[in-house]
Backbone as numpy.savetxt, mean C-alpha at the origin, in Angstrom:
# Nx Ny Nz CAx CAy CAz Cx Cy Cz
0.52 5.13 -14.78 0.00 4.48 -13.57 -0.23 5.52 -12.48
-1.66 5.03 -11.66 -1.61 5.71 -10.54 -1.17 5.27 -9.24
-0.42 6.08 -8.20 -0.27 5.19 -7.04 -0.84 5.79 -6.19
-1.69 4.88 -5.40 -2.18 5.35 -4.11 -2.23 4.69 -3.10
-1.93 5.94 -2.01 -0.85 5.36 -0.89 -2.17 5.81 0.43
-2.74 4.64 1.18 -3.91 4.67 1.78 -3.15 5.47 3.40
-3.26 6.29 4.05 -2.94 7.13 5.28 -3.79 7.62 6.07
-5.38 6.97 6.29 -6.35 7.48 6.56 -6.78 6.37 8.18
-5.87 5.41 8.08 -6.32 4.22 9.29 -6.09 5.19 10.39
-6.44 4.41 11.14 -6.77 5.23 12.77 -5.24 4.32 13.77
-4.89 3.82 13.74 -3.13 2.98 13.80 -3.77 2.48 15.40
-4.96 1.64 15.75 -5.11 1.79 16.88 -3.76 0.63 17.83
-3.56 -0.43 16.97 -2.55 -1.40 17.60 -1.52 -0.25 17.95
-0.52 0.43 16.64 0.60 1.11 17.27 0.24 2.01 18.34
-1.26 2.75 18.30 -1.24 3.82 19.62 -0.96 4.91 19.19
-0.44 4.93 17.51 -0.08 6.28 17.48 0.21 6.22 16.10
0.23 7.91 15.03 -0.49 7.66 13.62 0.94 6.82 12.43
1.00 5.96 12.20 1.94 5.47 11.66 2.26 6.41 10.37
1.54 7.06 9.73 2.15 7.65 8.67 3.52 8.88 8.99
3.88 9.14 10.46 4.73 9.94 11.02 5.77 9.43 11.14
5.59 8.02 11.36 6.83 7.49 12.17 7.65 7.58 11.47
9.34 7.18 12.15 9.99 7.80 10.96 11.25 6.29 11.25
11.84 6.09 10.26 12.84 5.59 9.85 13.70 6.03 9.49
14.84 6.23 9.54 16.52 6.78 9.03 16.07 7.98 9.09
15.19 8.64 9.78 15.48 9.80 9.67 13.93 10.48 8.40
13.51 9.42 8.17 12.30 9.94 7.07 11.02 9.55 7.49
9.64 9.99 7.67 8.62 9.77 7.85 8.38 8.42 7.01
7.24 7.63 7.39 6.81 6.19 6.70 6.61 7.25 5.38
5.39 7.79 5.48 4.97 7.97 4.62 5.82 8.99 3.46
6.46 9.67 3.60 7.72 10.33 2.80 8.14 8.77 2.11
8.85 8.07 2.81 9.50 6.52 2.13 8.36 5.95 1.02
7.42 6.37 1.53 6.49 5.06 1.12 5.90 5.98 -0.40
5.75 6.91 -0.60 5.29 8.13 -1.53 7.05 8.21 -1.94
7.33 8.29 -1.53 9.19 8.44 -2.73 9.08 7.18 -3.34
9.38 5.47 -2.40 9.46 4.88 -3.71 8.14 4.37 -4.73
6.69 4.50 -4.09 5.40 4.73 -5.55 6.00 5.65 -6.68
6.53 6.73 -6.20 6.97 7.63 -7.31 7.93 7.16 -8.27
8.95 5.97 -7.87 9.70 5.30 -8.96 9.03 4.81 -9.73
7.71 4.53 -9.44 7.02 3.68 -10.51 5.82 4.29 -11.10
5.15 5.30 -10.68 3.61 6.08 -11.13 3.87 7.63 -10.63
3.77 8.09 -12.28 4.15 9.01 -12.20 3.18 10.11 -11.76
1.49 9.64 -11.47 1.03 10.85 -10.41 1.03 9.43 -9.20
0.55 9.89 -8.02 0.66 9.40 -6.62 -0.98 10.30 -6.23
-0.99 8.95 -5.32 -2.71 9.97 -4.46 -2.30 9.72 -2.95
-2.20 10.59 -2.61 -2.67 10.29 -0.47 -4.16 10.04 -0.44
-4.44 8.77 0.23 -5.71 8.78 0.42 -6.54 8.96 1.93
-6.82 9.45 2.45 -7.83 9.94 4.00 -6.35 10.87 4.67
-6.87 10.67 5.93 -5.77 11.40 6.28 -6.33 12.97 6.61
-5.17 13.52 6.84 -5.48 15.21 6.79 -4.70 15.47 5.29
-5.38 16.90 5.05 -4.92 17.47 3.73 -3.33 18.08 4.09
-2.79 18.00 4.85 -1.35 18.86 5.34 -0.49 17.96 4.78
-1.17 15.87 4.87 -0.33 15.38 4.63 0.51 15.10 3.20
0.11 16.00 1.97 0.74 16.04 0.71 1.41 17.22 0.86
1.64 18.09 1.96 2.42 19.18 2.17 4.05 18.92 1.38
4.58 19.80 0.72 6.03 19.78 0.44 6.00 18.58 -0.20
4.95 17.78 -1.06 5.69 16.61 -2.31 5.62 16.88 -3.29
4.93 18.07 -3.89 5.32 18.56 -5.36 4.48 18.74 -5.88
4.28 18.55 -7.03 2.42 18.81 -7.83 2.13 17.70 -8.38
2.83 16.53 -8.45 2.31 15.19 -8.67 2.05 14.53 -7.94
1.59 14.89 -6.48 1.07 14.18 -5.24 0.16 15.30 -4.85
-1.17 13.90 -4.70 -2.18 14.87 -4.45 -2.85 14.08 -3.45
-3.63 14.78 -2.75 -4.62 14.13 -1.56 -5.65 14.37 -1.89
-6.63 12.74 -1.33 -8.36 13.02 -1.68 -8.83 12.48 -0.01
-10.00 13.31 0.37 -10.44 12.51 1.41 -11.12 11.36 1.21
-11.90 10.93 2.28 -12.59 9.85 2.18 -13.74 10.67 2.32
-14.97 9.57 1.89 -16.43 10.16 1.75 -16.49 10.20 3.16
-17.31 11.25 3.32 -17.91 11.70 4.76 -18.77 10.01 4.82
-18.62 9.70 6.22 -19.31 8.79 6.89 -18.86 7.71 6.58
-17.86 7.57 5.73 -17.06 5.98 5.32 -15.76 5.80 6.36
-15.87 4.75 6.35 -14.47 4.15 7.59 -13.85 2.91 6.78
-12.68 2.58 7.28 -11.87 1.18 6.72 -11.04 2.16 5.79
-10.45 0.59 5.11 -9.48 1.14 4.05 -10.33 0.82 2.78
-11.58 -0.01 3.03 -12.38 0.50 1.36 -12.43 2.06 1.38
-12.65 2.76 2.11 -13.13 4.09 1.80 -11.90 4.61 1.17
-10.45 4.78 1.64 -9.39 5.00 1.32 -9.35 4.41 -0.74
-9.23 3.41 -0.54 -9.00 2.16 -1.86 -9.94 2.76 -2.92
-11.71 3.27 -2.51 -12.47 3.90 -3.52 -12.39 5.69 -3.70
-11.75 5.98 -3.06 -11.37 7.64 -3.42 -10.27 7.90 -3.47
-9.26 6.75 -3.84 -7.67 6.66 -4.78 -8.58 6.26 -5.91
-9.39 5.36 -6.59 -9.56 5.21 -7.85 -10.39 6.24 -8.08
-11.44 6.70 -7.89 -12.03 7.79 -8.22 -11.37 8.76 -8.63
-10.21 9.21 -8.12 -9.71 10.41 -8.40 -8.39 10.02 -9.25
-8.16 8.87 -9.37 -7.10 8.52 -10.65 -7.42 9.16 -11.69
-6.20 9.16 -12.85 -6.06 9.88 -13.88 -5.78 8.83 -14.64
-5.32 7.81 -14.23 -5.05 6.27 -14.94 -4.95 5.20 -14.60
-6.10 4.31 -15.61 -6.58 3.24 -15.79 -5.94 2.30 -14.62
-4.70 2.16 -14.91 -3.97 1.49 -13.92 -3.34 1.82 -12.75
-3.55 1.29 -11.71 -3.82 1.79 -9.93 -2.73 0.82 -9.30
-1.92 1.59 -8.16 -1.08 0.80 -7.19 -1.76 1.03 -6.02
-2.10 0.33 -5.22 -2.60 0.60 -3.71 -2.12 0.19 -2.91
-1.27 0.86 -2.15 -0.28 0.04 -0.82 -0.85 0.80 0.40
-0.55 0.57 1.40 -0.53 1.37 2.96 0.52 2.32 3.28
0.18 2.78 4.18 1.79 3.96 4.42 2.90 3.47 5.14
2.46 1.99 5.71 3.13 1.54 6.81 4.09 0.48 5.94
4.57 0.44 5.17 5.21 -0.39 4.36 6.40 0.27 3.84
7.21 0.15 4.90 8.86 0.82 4.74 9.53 0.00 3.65
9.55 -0.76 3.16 10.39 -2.00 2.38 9.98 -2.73 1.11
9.19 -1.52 0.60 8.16 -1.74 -0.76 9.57 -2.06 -1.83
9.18 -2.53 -3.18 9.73 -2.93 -3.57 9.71 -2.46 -5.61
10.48 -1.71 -5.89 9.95 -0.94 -7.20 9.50 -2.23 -8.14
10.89 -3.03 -8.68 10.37 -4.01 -9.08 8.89 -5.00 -9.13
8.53 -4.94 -7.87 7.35 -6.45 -7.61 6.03 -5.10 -8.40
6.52 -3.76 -7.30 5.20 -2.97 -7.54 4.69 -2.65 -9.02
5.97 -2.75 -10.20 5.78 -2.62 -11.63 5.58 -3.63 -12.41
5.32 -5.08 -11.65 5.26 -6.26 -12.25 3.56 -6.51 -11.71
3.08 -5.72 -11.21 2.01 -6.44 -10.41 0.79 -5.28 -11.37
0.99 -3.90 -11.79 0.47 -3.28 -12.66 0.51 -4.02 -14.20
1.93 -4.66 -14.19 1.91 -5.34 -16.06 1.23 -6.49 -16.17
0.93 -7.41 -14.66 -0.37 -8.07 -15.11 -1.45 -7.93 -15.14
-1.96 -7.24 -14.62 -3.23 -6.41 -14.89 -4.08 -6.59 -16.05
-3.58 -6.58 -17.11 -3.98 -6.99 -18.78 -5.82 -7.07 -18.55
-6.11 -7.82 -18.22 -7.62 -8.42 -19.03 -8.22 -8.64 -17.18
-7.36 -8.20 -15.80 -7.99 -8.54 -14.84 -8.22 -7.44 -14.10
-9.31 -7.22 -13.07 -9.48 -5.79 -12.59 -8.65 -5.91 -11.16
-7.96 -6.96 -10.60 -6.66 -6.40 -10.00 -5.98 -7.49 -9.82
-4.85 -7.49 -9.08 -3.70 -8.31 -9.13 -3.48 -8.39 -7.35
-3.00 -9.14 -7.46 -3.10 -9.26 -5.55 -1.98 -10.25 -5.05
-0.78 -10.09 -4.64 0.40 -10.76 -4.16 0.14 -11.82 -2.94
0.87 -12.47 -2.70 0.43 -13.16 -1.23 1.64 -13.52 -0.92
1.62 -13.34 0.52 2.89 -13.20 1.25 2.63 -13.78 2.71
3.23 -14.78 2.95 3.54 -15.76 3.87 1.55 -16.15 3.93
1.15 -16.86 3.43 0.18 -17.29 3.03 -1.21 -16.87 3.28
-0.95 -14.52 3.01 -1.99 -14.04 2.70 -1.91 -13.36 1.71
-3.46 -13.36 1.32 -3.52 -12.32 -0.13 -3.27 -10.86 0.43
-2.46 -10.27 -0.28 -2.06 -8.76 0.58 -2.71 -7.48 -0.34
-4.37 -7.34 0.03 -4.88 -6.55 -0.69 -4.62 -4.93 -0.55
-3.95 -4.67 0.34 -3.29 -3.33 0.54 -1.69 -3.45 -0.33
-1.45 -4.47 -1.04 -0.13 -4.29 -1.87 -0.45 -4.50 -3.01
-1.37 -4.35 -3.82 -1.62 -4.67 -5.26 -2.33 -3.96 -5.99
-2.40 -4.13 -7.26 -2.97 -3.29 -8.51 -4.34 -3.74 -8.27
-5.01 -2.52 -9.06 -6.82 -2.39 -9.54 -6.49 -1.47 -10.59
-7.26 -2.16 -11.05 -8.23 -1.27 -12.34 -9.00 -0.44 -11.70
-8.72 0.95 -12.38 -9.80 1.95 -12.24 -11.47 1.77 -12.45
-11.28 0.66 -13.41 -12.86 0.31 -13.01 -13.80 -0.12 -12.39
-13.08 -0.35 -11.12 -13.40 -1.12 -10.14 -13.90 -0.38 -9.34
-13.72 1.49 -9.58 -14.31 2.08 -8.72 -15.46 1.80 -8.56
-16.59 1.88 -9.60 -17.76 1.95 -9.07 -18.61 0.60 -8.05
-17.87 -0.58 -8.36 -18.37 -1.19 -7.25 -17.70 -1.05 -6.38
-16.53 -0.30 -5.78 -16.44 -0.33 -4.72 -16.99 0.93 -3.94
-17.68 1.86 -4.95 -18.76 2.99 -4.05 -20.19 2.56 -3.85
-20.70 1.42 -4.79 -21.43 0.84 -4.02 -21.77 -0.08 -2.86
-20.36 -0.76 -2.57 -19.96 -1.29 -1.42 -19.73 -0.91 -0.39
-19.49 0.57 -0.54 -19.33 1.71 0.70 -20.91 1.88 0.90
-21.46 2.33 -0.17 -22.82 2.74 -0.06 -23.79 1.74 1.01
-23.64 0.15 1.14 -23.68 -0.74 1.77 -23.19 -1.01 3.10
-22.41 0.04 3.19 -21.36 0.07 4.24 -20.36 -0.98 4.93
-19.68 -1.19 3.61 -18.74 -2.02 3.97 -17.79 -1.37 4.06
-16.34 -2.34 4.84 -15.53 -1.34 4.87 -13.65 -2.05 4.67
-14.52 -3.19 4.30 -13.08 -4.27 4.52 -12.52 -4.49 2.83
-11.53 -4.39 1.96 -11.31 -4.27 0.90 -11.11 -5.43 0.17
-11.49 -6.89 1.29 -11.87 -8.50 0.85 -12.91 -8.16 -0.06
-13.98 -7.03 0.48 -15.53 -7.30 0.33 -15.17 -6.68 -1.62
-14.48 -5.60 -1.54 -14.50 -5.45 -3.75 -13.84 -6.22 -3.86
-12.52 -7.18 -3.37 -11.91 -8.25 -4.25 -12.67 -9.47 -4.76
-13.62 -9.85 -3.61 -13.99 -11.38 -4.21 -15.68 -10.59 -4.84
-15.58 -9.58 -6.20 -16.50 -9.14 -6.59 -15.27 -8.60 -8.31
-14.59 -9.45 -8.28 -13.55 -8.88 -9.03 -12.81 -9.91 -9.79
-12.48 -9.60 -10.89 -12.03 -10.51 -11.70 -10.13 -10.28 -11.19
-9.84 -11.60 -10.35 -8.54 -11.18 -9.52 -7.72 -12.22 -9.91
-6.14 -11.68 -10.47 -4.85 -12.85 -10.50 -4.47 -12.69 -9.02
-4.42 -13.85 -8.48 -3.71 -13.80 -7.22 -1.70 -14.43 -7.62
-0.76 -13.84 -7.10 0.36 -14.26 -8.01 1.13 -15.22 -6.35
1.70 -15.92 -6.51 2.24 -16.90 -5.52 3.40 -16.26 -5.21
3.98 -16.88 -3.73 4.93 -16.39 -3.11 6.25 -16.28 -3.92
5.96 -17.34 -4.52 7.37 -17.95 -5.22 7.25 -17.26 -6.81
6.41 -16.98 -7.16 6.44 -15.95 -8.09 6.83 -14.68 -8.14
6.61 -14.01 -6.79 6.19 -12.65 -6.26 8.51 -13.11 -6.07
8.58 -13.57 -5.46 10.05 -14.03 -4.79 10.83 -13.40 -5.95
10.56 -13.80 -7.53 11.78 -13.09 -8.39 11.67 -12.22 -8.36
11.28 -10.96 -7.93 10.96 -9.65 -7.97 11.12 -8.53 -6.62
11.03 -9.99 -5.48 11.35 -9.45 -4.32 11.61 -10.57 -3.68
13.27 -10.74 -3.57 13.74 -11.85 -3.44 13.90 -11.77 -1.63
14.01 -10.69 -1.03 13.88 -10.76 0.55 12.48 -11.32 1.28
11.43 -10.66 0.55 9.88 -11.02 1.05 9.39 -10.10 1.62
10.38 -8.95 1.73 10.02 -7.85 2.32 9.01 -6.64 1.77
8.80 -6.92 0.97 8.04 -6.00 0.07 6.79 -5.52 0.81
5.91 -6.96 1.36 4.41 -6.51 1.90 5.13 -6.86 3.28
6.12 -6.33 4.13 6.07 -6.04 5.38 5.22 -4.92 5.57
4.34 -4.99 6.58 3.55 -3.67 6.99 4.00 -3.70 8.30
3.50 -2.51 9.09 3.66 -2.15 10.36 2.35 -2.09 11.30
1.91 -2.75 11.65 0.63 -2.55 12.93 1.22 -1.90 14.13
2.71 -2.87 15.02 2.33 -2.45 16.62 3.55 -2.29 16.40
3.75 -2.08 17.52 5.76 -1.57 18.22 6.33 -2.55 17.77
5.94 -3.95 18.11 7.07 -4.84 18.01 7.44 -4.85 16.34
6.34 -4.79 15.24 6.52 -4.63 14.27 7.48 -3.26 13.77
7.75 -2.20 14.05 8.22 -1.61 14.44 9.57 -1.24 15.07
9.87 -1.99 16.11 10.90 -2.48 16.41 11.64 -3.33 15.52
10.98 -4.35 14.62 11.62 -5.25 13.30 11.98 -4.27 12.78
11.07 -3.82 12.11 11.95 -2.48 11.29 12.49 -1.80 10.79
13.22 -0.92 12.59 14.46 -0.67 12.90 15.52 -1.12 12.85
15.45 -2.63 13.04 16.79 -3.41 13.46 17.14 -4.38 11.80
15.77 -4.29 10.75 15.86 -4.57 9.92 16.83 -3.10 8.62
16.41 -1.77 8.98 16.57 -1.06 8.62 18.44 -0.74 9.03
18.79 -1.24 10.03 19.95 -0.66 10.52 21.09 -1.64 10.30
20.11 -3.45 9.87 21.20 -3.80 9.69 21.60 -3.34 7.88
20.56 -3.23 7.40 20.81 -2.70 5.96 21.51 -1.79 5.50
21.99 -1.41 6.50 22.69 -0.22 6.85 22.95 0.78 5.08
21.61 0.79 4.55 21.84 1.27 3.16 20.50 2.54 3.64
19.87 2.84 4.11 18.76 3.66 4.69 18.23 3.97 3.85
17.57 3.31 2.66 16.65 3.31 1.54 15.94 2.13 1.03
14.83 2.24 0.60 13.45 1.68 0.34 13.64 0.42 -0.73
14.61 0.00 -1.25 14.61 -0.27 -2.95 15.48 -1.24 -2.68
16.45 -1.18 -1.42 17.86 -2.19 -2.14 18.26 -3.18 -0.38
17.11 -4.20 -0.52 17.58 -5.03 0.93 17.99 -6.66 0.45
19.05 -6.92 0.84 19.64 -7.94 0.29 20.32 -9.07 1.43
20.13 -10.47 1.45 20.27 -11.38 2.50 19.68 -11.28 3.72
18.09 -10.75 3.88 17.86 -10.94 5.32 17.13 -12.00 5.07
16.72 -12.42 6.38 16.30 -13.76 6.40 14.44 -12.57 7.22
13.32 -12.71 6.71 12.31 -12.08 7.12 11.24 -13.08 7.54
10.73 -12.82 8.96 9.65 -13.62 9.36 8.92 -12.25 10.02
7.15 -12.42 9.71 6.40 -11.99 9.91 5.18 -12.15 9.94
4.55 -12.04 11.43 3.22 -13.02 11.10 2.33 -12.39 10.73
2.40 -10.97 10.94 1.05 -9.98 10.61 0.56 -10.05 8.94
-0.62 -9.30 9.22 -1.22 -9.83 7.73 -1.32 -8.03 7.29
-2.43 -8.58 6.49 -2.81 -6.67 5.98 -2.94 -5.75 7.13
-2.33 -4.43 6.88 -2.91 -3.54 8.16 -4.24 -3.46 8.63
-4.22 -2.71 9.38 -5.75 -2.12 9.83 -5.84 -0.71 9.83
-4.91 -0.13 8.91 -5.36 1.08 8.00 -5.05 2.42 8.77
């Protein structure tokens, strides 16, 4: 499996680049690229600057985005392009509380569909789910079109959408597709992070999680 971890949004709600921010002491994006790596054994940074695969090893690699593309399609089609395999994880960087389990259950359905797509508090969370590598090419013609929203390759796609309560045995907090947009999200977090008082990505147990935000804005 490939994972690719989209770091190319412009963070305009937070004000400032979320792939820095840091938790316990670790950048988002360090957290968020350590636990993909429990599950896919190469990783892609996608947009971004090239500094940001600095110090992760030789199985993390960075691709830009096509000159003149914006959104997180641009991100989403130059992680599959540059995959090495068939099967693709695509999350955001802003997702402290990913979940190894859900993320290796959401690649094994994949089978016969070109992606898999979770939904969490009653959205489809297309920045937390599997694609097929074959999906690249319509989604470079969708850039080519200039789109830029990553709705526009899903409903062009043969898609399992998996239910809350499905997604729940695998990530029994709900925390999995927490993302981060603004401070206050942000502020959750922290206070989510501290009561866990375990300062790692993989193991959150009895919180009670409400969140109204939906997919980032990249």
């Amino acid at each position: 499996m490939t994972g690719i971890v989209l770091a190319g949004g412009r963070s305009i709600r937070m004000g400032k680049d979320k792939a820095s921010l840091e938790l316990s002491e670790q950048t988002l994006l360090s957290r968020v690229v350590q636990t993909v790596s429990l599950v896919c054994p190469e990783v892609i940074i996608a947009g971004g600057e090239q500094s940001l695969a600095d110090g992760f090893g030789p199985d993390v690699r960075w691709v830009s985005d096509q000159p003149g593309s914006v959104g997180p399609l641009a991100g989403v089609t130059a992680g599959l392009q540059a995959a090495r395999h068939d099967a693709c994880l695509v999350v955001a960087c802003d997702m402290p509380f990913l979940t190894p389990a859900l993320l290796s259950h959401l690649v094994d359905r994949l089978e016969t569909f070109d992606a898999v797509v979770p939904i969490s508090r009653g959205v489809s969370q297309y920045l937390h789910a599997a694609y097929s590598r074959s999906a690249a090419p319509t989604a470079q013609a969708l850039l080519r079109l200039k789109a830029r929203s990553v709705h526009e390759l899903v409903v062009r796609l043969r898609v399992l959408h998996l239910s809350e309560k499905h997604c729940a045995r695998f990530d029994p907090t709900g925390l999995s597709c927490f993302n981060m947009n603004t401070p206050a999200d942000l502020a959750l977090a922290l206070k989510l992070e501290a009561h866990s008082g375990s300062g790692g990505a993989t193991s959150r147990r009895g919180h009670s999680f409400v969140h109204a935000g939906g997919p980032g804005d990249g």
